[in-house]
KOLROLO-11782 format. One record per residue: residue number from 1; residue in one letter; x, y, z of N, C-alpha, C in turn. Coordinates in nm, 3 decimals, padded with zeros to 5 digits. Example, Ala and Ser with C-alpha at 12.3 -4.5 7.8 and 13.67 -1.06 7.14 Angstrom:
residues 2
[1, a, [01.319, -00.569, 00.780], [01.230, -00.450, 00.780], [01.320, -00.330, 00.780]],
[2, s, [01.285, -00.225, 00.708], [01.367, -00.106, 00.714], [01.290, 00.003, 00.787]],
This chain:
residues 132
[1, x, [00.458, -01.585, 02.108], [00.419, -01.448, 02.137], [00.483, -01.406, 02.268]],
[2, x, [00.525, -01.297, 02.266], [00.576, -01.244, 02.371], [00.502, -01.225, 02.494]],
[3, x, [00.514, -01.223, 02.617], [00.416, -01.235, 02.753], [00.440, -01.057, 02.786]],
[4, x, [00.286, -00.997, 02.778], [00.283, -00.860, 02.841], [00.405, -00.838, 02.980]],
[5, x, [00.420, -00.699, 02.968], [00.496, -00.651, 03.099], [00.399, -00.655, 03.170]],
[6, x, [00.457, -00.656, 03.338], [00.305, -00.621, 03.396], [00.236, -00.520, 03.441]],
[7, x, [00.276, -00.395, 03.346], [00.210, -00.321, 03.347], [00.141, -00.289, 03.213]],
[8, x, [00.187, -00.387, 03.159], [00.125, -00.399, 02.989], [00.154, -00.325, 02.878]],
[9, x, [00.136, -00.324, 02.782], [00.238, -00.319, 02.689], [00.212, -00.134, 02.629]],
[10, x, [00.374, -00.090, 02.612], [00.350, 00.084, 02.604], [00.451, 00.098, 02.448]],
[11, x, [00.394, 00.233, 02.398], [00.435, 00.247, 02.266], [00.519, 00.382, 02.328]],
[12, x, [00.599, 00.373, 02.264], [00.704, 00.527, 02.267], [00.692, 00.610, 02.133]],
[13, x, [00.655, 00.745, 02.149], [00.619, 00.792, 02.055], [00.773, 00.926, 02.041]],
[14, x, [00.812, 00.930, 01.924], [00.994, 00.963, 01.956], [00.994, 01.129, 01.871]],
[15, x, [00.990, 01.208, 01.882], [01.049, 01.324, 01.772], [01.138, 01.294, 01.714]],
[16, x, [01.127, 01.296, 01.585], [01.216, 01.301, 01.516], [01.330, 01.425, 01.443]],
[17, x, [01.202, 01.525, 01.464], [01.312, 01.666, 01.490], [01.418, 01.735, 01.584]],
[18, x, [01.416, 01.652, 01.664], [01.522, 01.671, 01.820], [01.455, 01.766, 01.906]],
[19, x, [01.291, 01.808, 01.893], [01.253, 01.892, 02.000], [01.171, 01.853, 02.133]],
[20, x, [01.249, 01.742, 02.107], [01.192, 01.682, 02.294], [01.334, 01.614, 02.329]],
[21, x, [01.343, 01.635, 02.471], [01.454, 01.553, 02.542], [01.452, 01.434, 02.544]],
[22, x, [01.569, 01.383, 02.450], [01.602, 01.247, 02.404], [01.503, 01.188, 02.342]],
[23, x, [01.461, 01.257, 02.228], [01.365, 01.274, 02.158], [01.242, 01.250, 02.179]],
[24, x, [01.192, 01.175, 02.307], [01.083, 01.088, 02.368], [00.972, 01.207, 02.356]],
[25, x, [00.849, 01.222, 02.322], [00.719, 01.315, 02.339], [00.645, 01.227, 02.428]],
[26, x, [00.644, 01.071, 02.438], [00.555, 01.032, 02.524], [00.579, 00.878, 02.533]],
[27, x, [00.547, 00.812, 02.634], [00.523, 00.625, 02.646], [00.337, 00.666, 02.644]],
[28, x, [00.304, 00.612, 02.538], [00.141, 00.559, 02.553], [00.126, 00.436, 02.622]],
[29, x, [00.036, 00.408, 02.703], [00.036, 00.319, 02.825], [-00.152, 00.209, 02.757]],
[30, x, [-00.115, 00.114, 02.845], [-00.234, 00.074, 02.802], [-00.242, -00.071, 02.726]],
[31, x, [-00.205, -00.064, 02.657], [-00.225, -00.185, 02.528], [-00.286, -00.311, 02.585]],
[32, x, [-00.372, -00.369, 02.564], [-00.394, -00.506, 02.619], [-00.325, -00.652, 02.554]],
[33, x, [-00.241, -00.593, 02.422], [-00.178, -00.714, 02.389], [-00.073, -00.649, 02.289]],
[34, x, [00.047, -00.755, 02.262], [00.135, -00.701, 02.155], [00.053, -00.660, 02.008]],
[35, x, [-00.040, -00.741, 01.944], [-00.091, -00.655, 01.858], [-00.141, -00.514, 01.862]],
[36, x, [-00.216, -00.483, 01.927], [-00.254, -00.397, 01.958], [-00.156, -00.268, 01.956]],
[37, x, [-00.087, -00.268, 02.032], [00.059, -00.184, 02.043], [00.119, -00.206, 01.927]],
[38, x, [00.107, -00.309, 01.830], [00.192, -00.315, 01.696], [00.083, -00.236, 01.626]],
[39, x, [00.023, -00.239, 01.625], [-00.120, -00.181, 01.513], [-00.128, -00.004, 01.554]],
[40, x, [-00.110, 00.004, 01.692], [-00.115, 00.140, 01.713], [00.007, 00.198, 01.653]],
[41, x, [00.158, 00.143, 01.700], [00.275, 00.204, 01.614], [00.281, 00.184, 01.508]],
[42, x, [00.246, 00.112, 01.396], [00.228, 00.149, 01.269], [00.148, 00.293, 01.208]],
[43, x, [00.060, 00.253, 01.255], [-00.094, 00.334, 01.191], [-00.053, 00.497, 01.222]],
[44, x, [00.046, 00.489, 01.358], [00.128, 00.648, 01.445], [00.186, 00.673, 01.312]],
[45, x, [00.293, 00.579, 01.274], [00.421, 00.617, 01.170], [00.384, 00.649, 01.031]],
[46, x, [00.262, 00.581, 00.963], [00.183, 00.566, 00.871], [00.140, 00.721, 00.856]],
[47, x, [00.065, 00.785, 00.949], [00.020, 00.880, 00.970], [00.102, 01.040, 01.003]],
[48, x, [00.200, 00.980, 01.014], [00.294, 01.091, 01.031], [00.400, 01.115, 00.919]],
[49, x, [00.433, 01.030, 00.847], [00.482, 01.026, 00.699], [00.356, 01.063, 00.687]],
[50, x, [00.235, 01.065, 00.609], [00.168, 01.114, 00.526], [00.105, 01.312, 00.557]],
[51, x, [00.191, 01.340, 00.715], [00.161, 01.434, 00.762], [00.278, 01.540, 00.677]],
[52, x, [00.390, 01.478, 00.692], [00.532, 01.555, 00.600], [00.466, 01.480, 00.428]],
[53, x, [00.409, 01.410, 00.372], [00.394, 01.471, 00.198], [00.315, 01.609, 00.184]],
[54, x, [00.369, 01.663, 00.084], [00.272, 01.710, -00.003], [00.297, 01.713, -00.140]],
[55, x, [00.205, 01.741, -00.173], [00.130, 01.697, -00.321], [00.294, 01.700, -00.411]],
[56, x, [00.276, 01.619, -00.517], [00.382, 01.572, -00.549], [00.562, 01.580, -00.543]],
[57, x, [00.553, 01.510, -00.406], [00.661, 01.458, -00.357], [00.747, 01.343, -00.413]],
[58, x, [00.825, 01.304, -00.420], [00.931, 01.193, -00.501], [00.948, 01.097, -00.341]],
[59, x, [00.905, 01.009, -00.346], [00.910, 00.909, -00.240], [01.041, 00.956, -00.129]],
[60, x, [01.124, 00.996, -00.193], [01.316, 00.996, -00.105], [01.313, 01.193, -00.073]],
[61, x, [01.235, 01.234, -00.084], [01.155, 01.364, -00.067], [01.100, 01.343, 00.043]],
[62, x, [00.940, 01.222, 00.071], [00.892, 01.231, 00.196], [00.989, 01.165, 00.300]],
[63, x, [01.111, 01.115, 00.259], [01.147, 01.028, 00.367], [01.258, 01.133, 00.394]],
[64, x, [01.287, 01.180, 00.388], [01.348, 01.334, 00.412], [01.290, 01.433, 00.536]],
[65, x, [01.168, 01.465, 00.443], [01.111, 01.558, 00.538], [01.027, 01.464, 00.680]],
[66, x, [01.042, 01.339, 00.651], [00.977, 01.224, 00.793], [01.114, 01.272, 00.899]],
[67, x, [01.222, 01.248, 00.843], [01.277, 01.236, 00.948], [01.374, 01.391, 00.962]],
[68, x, [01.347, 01.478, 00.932], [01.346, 01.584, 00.981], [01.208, 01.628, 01.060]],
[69, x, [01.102, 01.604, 01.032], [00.974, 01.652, 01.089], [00.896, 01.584, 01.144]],
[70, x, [00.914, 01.429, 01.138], [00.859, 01.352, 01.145], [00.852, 01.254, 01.322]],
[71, x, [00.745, 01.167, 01.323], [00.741, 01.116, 01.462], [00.782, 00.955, 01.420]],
[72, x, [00.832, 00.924, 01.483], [00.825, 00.767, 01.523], [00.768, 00.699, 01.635]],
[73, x, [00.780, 00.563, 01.647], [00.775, 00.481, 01.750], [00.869, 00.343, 01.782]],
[74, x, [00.809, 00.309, 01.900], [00.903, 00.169, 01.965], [00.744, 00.130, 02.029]],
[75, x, [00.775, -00.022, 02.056], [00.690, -00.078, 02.093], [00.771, -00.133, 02.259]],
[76, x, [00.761, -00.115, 02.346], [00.857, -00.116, 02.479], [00.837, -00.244, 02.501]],
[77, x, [01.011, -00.294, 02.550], [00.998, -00.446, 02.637], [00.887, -00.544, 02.498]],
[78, x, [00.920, -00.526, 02.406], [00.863, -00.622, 02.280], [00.940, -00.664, 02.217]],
[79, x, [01.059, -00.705, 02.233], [01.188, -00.779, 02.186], [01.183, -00.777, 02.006]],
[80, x, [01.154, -00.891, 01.904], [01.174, -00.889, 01.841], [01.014, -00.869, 01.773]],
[81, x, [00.938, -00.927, 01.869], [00.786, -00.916, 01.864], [00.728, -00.783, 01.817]],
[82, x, [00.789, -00.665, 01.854], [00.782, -00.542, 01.855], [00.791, -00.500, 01.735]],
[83, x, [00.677, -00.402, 01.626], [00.673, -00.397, 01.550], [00.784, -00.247, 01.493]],
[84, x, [00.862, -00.248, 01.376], [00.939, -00.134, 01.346], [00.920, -00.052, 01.218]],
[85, x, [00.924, 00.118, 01.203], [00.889, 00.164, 01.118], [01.028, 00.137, 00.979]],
[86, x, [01.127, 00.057, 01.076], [01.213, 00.048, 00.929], [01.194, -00.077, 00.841]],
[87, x, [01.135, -00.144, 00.880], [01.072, -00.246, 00.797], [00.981, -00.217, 00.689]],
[88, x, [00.909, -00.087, 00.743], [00.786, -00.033, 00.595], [00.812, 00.139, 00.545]],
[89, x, [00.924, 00.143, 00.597], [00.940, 00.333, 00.516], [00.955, 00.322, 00.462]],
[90, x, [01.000, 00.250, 00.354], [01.018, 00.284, 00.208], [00.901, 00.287, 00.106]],
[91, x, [00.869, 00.149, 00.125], [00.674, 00.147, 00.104], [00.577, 00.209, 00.161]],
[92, x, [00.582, 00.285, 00.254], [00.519, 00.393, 00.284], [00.517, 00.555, 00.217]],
[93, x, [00.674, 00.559, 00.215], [00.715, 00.681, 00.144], [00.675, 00.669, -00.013]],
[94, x, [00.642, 00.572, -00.033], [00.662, 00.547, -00.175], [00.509, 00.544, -00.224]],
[95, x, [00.417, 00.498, -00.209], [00.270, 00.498, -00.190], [00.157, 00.586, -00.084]],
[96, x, [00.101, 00.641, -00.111], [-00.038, 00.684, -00.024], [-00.088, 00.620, 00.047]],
[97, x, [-00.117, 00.666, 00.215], [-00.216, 00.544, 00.291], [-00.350, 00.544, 00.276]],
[98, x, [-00.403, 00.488, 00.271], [-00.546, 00.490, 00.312], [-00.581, 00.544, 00.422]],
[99, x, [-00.694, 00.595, 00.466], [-00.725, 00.663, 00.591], [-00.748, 00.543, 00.703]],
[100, x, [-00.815, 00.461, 00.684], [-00.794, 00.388, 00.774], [-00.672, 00.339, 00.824]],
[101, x, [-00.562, 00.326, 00.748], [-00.393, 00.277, 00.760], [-00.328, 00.402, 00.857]],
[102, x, [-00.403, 00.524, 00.883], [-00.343, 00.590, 00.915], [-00.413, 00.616, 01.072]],
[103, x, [-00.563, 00.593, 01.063], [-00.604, 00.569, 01.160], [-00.626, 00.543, 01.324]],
[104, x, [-00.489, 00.554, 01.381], [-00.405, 00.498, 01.508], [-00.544, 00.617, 01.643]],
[105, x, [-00.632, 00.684, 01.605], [-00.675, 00.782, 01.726], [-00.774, 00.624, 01.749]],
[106, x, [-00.858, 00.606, 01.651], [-00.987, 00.492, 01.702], [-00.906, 00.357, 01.774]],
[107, x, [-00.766, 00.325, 01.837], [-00.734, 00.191, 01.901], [-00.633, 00.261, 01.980]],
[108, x, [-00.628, 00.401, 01.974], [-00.557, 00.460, 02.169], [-00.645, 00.416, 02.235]],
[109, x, [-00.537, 00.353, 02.339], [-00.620, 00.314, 02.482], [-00.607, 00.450, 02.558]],
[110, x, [-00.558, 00.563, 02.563], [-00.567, 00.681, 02.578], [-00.738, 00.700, 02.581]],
[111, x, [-00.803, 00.641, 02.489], [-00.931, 00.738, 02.480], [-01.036, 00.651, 02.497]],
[112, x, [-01.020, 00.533, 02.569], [-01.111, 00.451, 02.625], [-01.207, 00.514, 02.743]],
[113, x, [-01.314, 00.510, 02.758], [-01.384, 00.601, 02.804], [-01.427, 00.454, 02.923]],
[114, x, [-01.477, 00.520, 03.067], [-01.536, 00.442, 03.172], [-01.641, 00.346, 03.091]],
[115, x, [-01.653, 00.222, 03.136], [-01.764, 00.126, 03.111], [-01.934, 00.234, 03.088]],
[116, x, [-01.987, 00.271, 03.193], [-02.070, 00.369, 03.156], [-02.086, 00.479, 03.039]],
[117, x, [-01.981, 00.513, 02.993], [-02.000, 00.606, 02.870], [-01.983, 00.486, 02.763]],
[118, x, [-01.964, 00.380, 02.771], [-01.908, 00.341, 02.625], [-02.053, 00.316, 02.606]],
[119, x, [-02.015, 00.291, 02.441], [-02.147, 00.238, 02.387], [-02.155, 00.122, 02.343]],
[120, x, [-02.246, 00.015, 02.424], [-02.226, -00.140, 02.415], [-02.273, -00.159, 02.259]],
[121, x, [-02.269, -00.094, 02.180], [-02.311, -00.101, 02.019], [-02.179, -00.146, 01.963]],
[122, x, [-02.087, -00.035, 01.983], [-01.959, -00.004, 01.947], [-01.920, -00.179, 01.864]],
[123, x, [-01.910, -00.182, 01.758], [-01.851, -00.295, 01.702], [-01.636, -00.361, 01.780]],
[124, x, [-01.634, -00.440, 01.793], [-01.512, -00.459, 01.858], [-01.548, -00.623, 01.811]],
[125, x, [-01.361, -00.661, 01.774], [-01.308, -00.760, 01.720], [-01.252, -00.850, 01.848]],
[126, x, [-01.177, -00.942, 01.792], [-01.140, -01.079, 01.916], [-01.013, -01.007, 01.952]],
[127, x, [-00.946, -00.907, 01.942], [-00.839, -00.842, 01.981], [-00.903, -00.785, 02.108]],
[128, x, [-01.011, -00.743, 02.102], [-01.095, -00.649, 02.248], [-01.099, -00.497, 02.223]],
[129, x, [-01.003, -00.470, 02.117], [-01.031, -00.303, 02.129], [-01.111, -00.276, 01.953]],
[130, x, [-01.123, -00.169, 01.926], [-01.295, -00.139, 01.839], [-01.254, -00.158, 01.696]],
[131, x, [-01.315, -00.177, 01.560], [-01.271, -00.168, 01.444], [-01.319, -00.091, 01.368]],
[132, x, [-01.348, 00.048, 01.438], [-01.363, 00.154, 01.365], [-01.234, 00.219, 01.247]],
């Protein structure tokens, strides 16, 4: 496994329509481990292909309008460790996600709230962040 940066591990979230400079919209910061950051850039890419279908689309249709309209990611300083959306677009484009597959808002470290607001109920796995 790859050893965190030390500022820990950040997802790049990319336009794919060319309307951000050098396509970058953002580095999400945060991650407490390479999974984590792999699970968040999937579930991003997952979710953003299923944002360009609609209703009966021909698989080479959504992968069209993904990358005209569509977002990607990088998993930063994660070498080979680093998870990639060209490994699953085709099977993505090609099948429906599940909502949970698409899921990526419930494991932003973006929206981790102070120790005091959380709710010590909150179910959370041996990864450390929640399995909502």
């Amino acid at each position: 496994m790859e050893a965190p940066p030390p500022e820990g591990w950040r997802v790049r979230i990319l336009d794919l329509s060319g309307g951000a400079e050098d396509n970058i919209v953002e580095d999400v910061p945060g991650f407490l481990s390479l999974e984590h950051a792999n699970l968040f850039a999937r579930r991003y890419v997952r979710d953003s292909i299923e944002r360009c279908r609609a209703r009966g689309m021909e698989a080479q249709a959504v992968l069209d309008a993904w990358f005209a309209y569509g977002e990607d990611t990088e998993v930063l300083d994660a070498g080979e460790g680093g998870w990639r959306s060209a490994t699953e677009l085709h099977d993505f484009a090609a099948r429906r996600a599940a909502t949970a597959d698409r899921d990526w808002r419930s494991i932003d470290p973006r929206l981790v709230r102070d120790d005091d607001d959380e709710d010590d109920d909150a179910p959370v796995d041996e990864s450390g962040y929640g399995t909502a």
